[in-house]
DSSP file (Angstrom, degrees, kcal/mol; ACC not computed):
  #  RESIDUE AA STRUCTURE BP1 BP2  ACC     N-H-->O    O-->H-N    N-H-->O    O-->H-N    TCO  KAPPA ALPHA  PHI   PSI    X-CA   Y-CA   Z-CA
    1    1 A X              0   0    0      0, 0.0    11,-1.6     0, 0.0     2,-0.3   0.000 360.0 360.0 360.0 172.2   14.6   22.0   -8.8
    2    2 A X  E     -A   11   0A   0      9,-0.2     2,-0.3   106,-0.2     9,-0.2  -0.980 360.0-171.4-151.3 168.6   17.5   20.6   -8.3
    3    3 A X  E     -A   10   0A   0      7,-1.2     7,-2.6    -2,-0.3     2,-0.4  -0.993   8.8-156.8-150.4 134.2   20.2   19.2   -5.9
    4    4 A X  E     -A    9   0A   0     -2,-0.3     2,-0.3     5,-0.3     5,-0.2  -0.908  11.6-176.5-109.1 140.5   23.9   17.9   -6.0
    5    5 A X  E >   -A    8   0A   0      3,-0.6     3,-2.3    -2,-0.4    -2,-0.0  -0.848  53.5 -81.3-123.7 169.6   25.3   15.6   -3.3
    6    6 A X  T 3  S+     0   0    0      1,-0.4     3,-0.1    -2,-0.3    73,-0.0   0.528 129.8  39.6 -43.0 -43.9   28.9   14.5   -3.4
    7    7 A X  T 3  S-     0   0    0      1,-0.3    -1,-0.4    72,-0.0     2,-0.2   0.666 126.0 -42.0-100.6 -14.1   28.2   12.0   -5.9
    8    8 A X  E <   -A    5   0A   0     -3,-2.3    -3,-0.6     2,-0.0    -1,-0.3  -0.801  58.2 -83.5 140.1 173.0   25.9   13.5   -8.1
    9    9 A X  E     -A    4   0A   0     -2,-0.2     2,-0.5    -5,-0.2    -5,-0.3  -0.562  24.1-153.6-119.1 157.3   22.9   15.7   -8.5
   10   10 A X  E     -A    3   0A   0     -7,-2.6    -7,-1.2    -2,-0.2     2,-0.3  -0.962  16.6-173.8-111.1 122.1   18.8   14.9   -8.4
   11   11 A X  E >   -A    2   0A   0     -2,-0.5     3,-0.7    -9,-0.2    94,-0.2  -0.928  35.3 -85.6-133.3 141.7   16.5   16.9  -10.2
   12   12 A X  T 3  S+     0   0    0    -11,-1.6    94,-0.2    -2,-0.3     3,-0.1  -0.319 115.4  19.6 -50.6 118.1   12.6   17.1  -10.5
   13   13 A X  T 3  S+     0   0    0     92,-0.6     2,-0.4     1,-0.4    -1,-0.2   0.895  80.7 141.5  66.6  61.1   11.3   14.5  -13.2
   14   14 A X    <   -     0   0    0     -3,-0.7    91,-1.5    91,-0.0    -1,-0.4  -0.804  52.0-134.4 -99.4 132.0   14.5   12.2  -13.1
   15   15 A X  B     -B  104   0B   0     -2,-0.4     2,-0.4    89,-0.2    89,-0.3  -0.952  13.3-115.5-113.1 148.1   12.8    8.8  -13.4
   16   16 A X        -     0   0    0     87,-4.1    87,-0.3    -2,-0.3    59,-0.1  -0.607  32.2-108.8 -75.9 112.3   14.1    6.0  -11.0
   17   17 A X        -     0   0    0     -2,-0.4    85,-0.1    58,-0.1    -1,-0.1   0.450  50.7-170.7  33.3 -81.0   15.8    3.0  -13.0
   18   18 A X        -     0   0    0     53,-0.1     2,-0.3    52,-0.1    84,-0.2   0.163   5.9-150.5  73.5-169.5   12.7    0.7  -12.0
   19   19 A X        -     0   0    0     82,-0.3    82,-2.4    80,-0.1     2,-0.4  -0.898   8.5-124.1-160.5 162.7   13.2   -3.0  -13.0
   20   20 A X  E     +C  100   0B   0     -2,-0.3     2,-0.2    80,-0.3    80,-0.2  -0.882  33.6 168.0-111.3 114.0   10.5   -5.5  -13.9
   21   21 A X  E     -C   99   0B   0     78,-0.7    78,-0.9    -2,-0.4     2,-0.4  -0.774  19.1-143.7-131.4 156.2   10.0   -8.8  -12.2
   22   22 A X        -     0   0    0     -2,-0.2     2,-0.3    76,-0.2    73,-0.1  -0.981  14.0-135.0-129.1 161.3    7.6  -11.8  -11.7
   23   23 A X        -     0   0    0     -2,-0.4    73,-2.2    71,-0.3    74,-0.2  -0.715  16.6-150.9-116.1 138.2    6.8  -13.6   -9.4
   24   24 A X     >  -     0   0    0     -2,-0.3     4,-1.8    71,-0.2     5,-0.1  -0.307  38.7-102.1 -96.1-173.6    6.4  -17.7   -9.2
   25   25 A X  H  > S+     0   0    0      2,-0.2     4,-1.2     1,-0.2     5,-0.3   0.986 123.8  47.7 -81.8 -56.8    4.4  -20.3   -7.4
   26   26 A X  H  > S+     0   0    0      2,-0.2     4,-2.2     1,-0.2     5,-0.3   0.846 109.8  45.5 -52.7 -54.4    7.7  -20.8   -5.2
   27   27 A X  H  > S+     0   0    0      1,-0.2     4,-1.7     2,-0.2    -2,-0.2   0.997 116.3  47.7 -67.1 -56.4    8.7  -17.2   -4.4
   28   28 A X  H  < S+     0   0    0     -4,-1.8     4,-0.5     2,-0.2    -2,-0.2   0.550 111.9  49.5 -58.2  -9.8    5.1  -16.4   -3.4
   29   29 A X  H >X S+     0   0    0     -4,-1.2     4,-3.0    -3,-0.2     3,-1.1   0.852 122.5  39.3 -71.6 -71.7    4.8  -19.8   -1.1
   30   30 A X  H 3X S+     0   0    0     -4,-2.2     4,-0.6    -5,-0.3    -2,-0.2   0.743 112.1  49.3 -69.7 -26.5    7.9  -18.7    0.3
   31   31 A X  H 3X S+     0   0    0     -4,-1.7     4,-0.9    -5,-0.3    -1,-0.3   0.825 114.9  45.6 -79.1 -30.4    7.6  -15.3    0.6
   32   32 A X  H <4 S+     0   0    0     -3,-1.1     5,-0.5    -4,-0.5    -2,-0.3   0.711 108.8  57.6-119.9 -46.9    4.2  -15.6    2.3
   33   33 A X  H >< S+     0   0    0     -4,-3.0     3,-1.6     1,-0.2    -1,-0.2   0.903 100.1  57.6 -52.7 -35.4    5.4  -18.4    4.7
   34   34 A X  H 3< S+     0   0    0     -4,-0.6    -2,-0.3    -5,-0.3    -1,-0.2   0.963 111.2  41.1 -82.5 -50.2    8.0  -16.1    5.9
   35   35 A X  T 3< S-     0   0    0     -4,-0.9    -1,-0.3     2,-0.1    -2,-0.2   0.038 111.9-118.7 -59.5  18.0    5.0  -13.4    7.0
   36   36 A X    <   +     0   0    0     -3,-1.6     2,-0.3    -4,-0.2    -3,-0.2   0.138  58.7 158.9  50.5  -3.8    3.0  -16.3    8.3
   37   37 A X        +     0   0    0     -5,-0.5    -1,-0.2     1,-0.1    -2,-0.1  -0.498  16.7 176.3 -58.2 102.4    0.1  -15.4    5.6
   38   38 A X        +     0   0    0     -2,-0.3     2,-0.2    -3,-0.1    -1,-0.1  -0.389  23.2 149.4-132.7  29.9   -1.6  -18.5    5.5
   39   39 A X    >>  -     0   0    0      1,-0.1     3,-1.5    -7,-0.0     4,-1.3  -0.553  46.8-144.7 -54.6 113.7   -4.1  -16.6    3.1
   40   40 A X  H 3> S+     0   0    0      1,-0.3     4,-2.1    -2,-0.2     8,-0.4   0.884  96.8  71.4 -81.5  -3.4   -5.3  -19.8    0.6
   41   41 A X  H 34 S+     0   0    0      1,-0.2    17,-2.3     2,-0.1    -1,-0.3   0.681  99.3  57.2 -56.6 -10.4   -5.4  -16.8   -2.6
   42   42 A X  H <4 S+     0   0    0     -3,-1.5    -1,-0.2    15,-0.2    -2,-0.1   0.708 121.7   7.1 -91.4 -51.3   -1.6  -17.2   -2.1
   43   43 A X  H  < S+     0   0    0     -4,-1.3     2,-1.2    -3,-0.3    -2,-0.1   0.505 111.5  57.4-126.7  -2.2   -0.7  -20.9   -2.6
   44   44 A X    >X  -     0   0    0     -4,-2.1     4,-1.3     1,-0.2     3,-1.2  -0.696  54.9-164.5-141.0 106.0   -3.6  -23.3   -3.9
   45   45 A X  H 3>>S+     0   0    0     -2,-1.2     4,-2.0     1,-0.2     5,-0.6   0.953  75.3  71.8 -60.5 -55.4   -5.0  -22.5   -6.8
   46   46 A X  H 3>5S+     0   0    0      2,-0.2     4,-1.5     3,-0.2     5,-0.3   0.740 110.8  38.9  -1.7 -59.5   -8.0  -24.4   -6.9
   47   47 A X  H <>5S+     0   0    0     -3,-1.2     4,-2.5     2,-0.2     6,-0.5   0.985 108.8  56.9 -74.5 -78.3   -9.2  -22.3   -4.5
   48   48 A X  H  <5S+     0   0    0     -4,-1.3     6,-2.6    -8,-0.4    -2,-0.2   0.675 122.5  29.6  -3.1 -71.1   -7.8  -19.0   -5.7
   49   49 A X  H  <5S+     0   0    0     -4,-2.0    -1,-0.2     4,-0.3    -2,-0.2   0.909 125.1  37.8 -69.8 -44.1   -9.7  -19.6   -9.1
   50   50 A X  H  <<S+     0   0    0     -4,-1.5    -3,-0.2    -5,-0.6    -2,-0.2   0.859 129.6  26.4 -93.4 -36.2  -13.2  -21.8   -8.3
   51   51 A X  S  < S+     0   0    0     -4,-2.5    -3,-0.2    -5,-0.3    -4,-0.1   0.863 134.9  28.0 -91.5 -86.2  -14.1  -20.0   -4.7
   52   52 A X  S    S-     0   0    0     -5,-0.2    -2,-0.2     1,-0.2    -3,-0.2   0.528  99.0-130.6 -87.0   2.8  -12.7  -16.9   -4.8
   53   53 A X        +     0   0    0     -6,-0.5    -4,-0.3     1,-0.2     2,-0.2   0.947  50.9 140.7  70.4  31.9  -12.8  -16.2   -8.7
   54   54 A X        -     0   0    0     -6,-2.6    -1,-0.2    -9,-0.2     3,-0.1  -0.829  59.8-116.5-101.0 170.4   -9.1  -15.0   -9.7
   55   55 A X  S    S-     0   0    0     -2,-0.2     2,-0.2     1,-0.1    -6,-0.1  -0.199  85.7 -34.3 -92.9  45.5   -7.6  -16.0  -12.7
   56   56 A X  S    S-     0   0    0    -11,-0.1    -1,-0.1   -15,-0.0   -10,-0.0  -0.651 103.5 -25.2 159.3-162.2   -5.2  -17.6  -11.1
   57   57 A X        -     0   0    0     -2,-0.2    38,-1.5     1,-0.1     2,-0.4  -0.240  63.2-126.1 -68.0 163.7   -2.8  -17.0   -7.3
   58   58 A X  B     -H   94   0C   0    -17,-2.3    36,-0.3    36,-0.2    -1,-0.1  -0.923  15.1-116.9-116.4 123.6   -2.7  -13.5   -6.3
   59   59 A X        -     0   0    0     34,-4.5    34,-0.3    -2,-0.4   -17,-0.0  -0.294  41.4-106.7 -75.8 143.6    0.8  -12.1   -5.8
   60   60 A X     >  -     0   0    0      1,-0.1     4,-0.8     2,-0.1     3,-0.5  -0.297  30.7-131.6 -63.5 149.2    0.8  -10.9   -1.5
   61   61 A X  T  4 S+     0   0    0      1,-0.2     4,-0.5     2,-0.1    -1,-0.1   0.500 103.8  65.3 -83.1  -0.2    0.6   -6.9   -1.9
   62   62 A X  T  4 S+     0   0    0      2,-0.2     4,-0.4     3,-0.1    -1,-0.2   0.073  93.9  57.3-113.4  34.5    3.6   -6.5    0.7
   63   63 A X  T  > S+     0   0    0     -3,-0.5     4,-2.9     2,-0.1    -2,-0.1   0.412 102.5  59.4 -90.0 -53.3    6.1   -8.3   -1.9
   64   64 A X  H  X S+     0   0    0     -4,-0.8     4,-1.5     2,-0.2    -2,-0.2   0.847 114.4  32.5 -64.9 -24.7    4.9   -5.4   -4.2
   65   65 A X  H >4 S+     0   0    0     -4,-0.5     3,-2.6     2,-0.2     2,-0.2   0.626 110.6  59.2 -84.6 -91.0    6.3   -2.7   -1.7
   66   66 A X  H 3> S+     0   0    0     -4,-0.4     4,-2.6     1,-0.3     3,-0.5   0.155 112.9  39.7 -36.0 -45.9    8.7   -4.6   -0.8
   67   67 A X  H 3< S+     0   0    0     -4,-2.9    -1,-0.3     1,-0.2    -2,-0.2   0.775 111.7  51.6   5.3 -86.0    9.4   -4.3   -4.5
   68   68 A X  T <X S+     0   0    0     -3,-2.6     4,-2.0    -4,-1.5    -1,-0.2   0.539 107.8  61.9 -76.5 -35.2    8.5   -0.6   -4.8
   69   69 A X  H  > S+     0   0    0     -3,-0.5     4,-2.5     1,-0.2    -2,-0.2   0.956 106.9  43.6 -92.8 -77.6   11.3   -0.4   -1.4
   70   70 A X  H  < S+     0   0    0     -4,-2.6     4,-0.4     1,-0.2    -1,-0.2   0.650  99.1  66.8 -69.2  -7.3   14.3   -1.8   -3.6
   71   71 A X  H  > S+     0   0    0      2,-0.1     4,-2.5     3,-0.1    -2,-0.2   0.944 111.3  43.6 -76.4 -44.5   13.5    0.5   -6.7
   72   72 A X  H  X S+     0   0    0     -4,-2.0     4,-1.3     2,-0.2     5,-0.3   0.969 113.5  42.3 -50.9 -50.8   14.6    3.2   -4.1
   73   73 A X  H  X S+     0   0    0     -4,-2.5     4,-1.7     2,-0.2     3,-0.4   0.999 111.7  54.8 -71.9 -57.9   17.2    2.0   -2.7
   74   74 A X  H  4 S+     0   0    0     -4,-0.4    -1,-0.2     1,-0.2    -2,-0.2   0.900 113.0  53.8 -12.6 -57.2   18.6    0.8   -5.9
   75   75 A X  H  < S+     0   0    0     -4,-2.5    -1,-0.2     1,-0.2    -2,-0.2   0.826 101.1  46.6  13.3-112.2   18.1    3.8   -6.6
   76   76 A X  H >< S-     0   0    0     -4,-1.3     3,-2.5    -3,-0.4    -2,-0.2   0.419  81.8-160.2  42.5 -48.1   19.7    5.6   -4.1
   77   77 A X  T 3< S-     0   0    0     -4,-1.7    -3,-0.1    -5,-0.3    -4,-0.1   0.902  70.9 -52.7  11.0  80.1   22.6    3.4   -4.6
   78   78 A X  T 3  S+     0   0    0     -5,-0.2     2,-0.6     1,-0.1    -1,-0.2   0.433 119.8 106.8  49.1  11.9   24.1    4.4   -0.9
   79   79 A X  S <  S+     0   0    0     -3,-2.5    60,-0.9    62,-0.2     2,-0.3  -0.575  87.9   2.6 -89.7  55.2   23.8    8.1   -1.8
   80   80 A X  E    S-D  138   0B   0     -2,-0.6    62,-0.7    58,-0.3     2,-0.3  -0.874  77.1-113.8 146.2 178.9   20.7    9.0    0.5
   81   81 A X  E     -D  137   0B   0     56,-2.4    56,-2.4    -2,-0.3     2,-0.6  -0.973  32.7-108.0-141.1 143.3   18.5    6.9    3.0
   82   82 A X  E     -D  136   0B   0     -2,-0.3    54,-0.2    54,-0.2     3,-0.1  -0.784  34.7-178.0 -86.7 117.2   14.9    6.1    2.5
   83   83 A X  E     -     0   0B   0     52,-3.0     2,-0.3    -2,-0.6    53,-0.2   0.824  61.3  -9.9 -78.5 -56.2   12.9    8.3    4.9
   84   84 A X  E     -D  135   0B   0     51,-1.7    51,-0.8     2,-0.0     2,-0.4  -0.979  55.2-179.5-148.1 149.0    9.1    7.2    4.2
   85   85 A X  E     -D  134   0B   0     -2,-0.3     2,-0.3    49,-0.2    49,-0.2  -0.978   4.9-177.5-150.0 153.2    7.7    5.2    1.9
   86   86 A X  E     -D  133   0B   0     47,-2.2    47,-1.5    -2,-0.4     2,-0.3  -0.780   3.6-177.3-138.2 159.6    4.0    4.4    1.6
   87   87 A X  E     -D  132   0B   0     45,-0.3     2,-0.5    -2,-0.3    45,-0.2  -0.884  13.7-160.1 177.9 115.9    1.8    2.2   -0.8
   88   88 A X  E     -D  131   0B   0     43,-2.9    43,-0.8    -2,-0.3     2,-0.7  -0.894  17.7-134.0-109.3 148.5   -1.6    1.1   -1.7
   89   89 A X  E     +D  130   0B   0     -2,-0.5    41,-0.2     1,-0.2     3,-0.1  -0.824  31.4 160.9 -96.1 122.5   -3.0   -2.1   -3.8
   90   90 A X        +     0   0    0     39,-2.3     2,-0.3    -2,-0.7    40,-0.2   0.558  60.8  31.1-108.0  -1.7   -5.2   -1.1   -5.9
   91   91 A X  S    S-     0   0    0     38,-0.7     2,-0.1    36,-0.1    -1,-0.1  -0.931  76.6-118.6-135.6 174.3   -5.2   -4.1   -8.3
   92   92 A X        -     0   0    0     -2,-0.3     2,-0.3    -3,-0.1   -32,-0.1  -0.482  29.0-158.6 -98.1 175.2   -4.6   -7.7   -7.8
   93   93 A X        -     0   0    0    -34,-0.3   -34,-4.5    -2,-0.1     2,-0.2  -0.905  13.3-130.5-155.5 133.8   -1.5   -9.2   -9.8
   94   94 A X  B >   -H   58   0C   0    -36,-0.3     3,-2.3    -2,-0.3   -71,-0.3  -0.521  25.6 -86.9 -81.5 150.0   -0.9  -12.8  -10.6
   95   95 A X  T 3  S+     0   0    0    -38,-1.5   -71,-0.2     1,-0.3    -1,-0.1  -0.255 120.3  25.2 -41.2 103.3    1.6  -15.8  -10.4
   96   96 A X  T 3  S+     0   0    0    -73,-2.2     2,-1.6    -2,-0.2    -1,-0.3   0.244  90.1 139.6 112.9 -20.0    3.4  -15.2  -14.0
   97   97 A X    <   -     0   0    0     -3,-2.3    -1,-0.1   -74,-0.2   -76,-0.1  -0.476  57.9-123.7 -77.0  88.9    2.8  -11.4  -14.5
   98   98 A X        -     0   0    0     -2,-1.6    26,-0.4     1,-0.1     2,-0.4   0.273  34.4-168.6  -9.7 115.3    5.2   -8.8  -15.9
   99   99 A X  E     -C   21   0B   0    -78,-0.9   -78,-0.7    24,-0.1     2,-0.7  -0.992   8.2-153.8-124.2 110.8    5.2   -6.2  -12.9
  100  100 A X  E     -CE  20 122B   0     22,-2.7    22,-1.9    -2,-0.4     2,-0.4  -0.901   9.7-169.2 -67.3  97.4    6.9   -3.0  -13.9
  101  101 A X  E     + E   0 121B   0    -82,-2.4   -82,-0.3    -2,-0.7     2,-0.2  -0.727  31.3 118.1-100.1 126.4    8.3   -1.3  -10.9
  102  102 A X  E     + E   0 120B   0     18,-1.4    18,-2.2    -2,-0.4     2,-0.3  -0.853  23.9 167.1-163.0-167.8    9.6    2.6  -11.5
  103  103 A X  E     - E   0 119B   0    -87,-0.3   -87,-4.1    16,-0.3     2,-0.3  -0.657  20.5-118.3 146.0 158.6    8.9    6.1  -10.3
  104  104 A X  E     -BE  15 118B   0     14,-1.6    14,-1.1    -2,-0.3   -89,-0.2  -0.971  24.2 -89.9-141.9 149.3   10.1    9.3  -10.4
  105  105 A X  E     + E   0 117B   0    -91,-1.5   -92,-0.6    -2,-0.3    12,-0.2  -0.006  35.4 178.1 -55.9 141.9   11.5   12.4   -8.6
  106  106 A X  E     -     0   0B   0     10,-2.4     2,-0.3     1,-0.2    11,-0.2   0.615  58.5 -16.2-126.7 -49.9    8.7   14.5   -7.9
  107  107 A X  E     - E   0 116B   0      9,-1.9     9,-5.3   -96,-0.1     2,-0.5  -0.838  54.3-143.1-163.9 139.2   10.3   17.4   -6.1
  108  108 A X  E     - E   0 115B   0     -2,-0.3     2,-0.6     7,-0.2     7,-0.2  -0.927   2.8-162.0-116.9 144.1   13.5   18.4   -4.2
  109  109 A X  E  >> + E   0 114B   0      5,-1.6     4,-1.9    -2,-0.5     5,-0.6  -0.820  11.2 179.7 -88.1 105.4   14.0   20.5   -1.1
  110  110 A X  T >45S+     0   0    0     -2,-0.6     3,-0.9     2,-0.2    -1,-0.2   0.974  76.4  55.3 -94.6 -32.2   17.6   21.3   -1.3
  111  111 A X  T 345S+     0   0    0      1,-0.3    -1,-0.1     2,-0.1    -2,-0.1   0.959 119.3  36.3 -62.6 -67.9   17.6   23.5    2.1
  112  112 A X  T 345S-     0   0    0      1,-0.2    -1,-0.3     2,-0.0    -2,-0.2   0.839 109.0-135.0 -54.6 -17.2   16.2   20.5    3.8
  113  113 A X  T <<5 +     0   0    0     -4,-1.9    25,-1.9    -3,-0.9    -3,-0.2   0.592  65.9 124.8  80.0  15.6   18.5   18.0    1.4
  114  114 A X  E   < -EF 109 137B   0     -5,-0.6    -5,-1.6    23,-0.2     2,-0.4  -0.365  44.8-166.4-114.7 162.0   15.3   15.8    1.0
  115  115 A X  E     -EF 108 136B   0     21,-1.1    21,-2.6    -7,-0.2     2,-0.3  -0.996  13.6-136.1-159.5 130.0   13.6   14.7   -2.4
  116  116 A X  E     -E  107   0B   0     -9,-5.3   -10,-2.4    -2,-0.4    -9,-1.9  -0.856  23.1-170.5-108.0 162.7    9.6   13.0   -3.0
  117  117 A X  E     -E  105   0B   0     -2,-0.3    17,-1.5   -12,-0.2     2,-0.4  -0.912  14.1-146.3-137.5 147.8    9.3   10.5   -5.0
  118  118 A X  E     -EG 104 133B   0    -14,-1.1   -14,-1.6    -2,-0.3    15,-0.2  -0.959  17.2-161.7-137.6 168.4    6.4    8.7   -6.5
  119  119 A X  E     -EG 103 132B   0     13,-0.6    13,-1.2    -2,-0.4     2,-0.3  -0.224   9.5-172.5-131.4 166.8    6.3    5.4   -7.2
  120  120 A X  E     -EG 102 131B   0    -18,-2.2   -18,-1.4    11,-0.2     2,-0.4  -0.934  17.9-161.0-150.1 160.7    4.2    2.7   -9.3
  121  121 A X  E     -EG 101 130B   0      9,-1.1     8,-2.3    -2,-0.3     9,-1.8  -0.900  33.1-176.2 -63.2 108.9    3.9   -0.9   -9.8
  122  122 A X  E     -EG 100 128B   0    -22,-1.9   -22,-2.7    -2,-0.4     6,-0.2  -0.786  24.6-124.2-113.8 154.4    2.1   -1.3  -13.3
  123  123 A X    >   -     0   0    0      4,-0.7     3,-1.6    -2,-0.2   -24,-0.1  -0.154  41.0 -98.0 -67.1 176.0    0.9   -4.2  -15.2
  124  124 A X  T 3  S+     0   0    0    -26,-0.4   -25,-0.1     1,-0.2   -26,-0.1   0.559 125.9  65.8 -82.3   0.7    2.1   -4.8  -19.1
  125  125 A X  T 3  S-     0   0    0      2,-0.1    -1,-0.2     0, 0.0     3,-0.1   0.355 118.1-115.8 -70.4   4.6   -1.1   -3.2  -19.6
  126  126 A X    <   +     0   0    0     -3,-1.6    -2,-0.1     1,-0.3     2,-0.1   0.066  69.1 130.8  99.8 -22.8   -0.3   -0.3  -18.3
  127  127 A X        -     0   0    0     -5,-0.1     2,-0.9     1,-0.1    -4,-0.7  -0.303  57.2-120.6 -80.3 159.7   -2.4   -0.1  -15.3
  128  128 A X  E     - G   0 122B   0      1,-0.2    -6,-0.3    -6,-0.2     3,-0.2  -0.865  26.8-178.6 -98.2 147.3   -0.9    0.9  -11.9
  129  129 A X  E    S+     0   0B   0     -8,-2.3   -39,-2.3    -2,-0.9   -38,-0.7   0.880  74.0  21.8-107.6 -70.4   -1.6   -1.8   -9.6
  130  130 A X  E    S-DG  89 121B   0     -9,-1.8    -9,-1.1   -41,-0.2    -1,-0.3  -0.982  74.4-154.2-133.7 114.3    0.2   -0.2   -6.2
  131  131 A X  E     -DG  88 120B   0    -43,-0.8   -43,-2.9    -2,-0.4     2,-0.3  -0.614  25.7-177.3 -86.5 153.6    0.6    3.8   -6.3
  132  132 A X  E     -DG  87 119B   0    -13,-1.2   -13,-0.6    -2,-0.3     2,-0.3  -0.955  22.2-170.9-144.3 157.6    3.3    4.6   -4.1
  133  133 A X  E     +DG  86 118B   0    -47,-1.5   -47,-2.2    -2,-0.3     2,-0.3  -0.982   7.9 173.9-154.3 172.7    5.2    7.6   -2.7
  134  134 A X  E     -D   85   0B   0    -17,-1.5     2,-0.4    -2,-0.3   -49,-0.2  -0.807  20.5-143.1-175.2 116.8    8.4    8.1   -0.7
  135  135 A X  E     -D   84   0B   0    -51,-0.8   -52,-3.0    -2,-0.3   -51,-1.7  -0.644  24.8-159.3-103.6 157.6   10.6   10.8    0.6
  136  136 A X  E     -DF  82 115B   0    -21,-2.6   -21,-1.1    -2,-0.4     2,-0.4  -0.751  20.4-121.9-120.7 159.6   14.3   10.5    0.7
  137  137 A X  E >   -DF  81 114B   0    -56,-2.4   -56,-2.4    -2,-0.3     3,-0.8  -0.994  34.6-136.0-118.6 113.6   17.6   11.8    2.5
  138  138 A X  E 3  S-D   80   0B   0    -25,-1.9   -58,-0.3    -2,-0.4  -134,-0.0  -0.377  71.6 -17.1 -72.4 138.1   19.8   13.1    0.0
  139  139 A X  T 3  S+     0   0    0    -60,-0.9    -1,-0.3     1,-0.2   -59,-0.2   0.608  81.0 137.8  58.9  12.6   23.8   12.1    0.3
  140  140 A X    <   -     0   0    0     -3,-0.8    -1,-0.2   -61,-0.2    -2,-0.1   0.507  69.9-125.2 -83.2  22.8   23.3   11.1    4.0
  141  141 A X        -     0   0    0    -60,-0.1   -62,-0.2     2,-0.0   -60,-0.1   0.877  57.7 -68.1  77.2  25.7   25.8    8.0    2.8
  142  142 A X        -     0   0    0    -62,-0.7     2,-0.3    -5,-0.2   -61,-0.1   0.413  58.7 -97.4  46.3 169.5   23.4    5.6    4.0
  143  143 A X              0   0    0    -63,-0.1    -1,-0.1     1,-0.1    -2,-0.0  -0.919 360.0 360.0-112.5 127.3   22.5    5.1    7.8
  144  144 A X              0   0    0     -2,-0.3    -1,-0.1     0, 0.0    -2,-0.0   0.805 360.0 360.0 -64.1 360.0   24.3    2.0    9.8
């Protein structure tokens, strides 16, 4: 299916942009201070590796929506409002790892103006790490 708004039109298997990013010992310190998550898999590696057995800190899973959050709206670029979005982790991700973030249109309702989306964070291996999904409001111009 398909849909046009003002600016331009959305159609069923349009993939989202996505971007890739990693994350450092500093943005994850900081990011994780700022939600009070005093979690020690987050900031002291010692721990992270010899106790709890990762191979090294384990990126917070609500950085990875948060993530998964701006590939829509990016997206979106002020043509629509994000309506729901949802996420699970299903694999850990580390300090230093290439995180693909993307997804794609899955179906639009053009009587309602609404579009689902689902979403991925994957490793350079391919796997998805945090499945995601998210419906949108087509051309509502963003919300103040």
């Amino acid at each position: 299916m398909t849909t046009a708004t003002a600016n331009r039109e959305f159609r069923t298997g349009d993939a989202l942009p996505g971007f890739t990013r990693s994350c450092d010992e500093i943005q994850l310190f900081l990011y994780n201070a700022v939600l009070y998550n005093a979690h020690r898999i987050h900031f002291d590696y010692p721990y992270a590796t010899e106790v709890e057995g990762y191979p090294g800190l384990v990126v917070a899973g609500p950085l990875l929506g948060d993530w998964l959050h701006q590939c829509v709206e990016e997206w979106l670029d002020g043509d629509g409002d994000l309506e729901r979005i949802s996420y699970s982790n299903r694999g850990a991700a580390y300090v230093g790892d290439a995180l693909h973030v993307g997804g794609e249109v899955t179906a639009v309702d053009e009587a309602a103006g609404t579009a689902a989306l689902t979403l991925w964070v994957r490793n350079d291996a391919g796997d998805t790490l945090v499945p995601g999904e998210a419906t949108v409001r087509l051309g509502a111009g963003g919300a103040p």
